[in-house]
C-alpha positions as CSV (number, residue, x, y, z in Angstrom):
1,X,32.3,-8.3,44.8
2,X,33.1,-9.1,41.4
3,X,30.9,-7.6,38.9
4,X,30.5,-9.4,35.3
5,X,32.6,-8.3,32.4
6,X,34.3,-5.4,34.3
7,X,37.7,-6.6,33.3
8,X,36.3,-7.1,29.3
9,X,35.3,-3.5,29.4
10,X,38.4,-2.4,30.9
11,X,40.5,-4.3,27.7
12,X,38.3,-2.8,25.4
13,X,38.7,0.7,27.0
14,X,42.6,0.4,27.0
15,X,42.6,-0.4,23.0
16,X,40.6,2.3,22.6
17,X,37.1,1.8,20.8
18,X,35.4,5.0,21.7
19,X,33.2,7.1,19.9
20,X,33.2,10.8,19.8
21,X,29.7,12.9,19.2
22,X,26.8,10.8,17.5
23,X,27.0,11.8,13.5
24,X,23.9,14.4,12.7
25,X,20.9,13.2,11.0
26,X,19.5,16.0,8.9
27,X,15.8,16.9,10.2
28,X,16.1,14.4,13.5
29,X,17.3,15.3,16.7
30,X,19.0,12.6,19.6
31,X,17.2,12.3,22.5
32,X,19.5,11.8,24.9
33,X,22.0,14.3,26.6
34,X,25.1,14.5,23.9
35,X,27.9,13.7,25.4
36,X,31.5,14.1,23.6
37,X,32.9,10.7,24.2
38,X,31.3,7.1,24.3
39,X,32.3,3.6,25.4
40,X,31.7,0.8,23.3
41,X,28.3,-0.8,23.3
42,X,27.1,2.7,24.4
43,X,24.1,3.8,22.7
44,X,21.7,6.8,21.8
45,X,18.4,7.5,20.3
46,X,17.3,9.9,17.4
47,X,14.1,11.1,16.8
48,X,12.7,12.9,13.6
49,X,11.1,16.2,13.8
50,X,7.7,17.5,13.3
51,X,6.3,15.8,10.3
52,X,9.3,13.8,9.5
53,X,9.2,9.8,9.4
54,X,11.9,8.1,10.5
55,X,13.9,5.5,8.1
56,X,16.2,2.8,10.1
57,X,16.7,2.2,13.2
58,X,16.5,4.8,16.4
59,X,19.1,3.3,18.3
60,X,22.7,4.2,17.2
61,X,25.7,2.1,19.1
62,X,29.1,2.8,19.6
63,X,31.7,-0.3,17.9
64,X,34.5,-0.1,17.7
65,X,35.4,3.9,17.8
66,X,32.7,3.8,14.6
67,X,28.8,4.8,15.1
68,X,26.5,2.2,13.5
69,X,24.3,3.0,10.8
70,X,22.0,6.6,11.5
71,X,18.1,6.5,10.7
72,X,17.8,9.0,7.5
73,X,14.0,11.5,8.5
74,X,12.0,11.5,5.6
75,X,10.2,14.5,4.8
76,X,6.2,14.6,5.3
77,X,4.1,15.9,1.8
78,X,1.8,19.0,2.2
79,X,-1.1,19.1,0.2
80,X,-2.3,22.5,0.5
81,X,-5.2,25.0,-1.6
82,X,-2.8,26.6,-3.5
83,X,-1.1,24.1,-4.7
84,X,-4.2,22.2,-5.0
85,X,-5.9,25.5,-7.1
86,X,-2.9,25.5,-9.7
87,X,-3.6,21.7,-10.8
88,X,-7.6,22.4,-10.2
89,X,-8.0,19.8,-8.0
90,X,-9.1,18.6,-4.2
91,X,-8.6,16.1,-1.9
92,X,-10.8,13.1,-2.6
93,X,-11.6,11.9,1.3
94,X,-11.7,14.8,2.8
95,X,-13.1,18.5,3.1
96,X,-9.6,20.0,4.5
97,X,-7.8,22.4,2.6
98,X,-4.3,21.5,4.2
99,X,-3.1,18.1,4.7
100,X,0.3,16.2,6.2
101,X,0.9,13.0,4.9
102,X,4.0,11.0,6.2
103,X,6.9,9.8,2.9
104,X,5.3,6.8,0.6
105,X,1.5,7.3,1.2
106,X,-0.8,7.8,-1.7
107,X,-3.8,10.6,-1.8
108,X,-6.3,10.2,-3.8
109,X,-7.7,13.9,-5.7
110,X,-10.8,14.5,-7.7
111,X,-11.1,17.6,-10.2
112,X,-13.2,20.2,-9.5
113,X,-16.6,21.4,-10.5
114,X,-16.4,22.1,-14.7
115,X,-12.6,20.2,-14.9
116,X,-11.4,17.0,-16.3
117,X,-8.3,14.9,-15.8
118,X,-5.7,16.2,-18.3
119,X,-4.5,14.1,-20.7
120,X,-1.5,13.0,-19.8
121,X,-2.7,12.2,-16.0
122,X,-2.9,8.8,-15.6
123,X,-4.3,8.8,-12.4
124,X,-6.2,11.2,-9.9
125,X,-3.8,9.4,-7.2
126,X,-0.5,11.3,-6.1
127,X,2.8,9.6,-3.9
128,X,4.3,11.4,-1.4
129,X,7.8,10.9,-2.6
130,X,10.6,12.8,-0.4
131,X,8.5,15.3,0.6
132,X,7.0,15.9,-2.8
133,X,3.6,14.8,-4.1
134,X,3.6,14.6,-8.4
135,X,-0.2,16.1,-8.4
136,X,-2.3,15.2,-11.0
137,X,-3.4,18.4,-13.3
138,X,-6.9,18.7,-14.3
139,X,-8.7,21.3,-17.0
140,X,-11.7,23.1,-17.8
141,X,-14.2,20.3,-19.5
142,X,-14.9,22.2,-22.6
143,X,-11.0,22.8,-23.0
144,X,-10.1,21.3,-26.6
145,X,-13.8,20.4,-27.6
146,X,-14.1,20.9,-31.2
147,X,-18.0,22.2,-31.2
148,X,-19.5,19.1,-32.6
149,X,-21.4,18.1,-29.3
């Protein structure tokens, strides 16, 4: 019985072409069962850890003796009460005092009780950028006020 492409394969094999172990992708894991040598064509998967979004494609293929292109994990952003307490502020939508928030999404934070936006923030709206939101500072209302109500 001849099977399709088994002679292909066998060229390919003989010129070489193999991989050795999938590259690491910093915060993901693969999947599959690492082995230390692939054929061409072979492929495996990555996955990101916990609170990680994944950037790229999963699937990783052998060509040519060279990997194709690894998915990069994107940290998550934690809003959390203390950081939240140092810029006097909460989370808009919600009552939590910890949230996860996957890389790129936008929260929305009000000031608290007897604080106003600072100055220089712009907007009560923070991006998760890398892992890192740029929160929005708020201060005490009367900070600043001259008296003359």
């Amino acid at each position: 019985h001849w099977r399709c492409c088994s002679i292909d394969s066998v060229s390919i094999i003989d010129i070489g072409g193999k991989c050795g172990r999938p590259p690491p992708v910093e915060n993901g894991d693969i999947v599959d069962i690492s082995k230390a040598t692939y054929f061409p064509s072979e492929t495996v998967t990555y996955q990101c850890q916990n609170f990680y979004t994944m950037e790229g494609s999963p699937r990783v293929t052998c060509q040519n003796g060279l990997w194709s292109q690894t998915p990069i994990c994107r940290a998550a952003c934690t809003a959390n009460e203390e950081d939240m307490r140092v810029h006097n502020i909460k989370l808009r939508w919600s009552n939590r005092n910890k949230i996860y928030v996957e890389d790129g999404t936008t929260v929305e934070f009000v000031c608290l009780r007897g604080y106003k936006p600072h100055p220089n923030t712009r907007s009560l709206r923070a991006n998760c950028v890398d892992g890192k939101f740029d929160y929005p500072d708020c201060i005490p209302k009367h900070y600043g006020d001259r008296g003359n109500t």
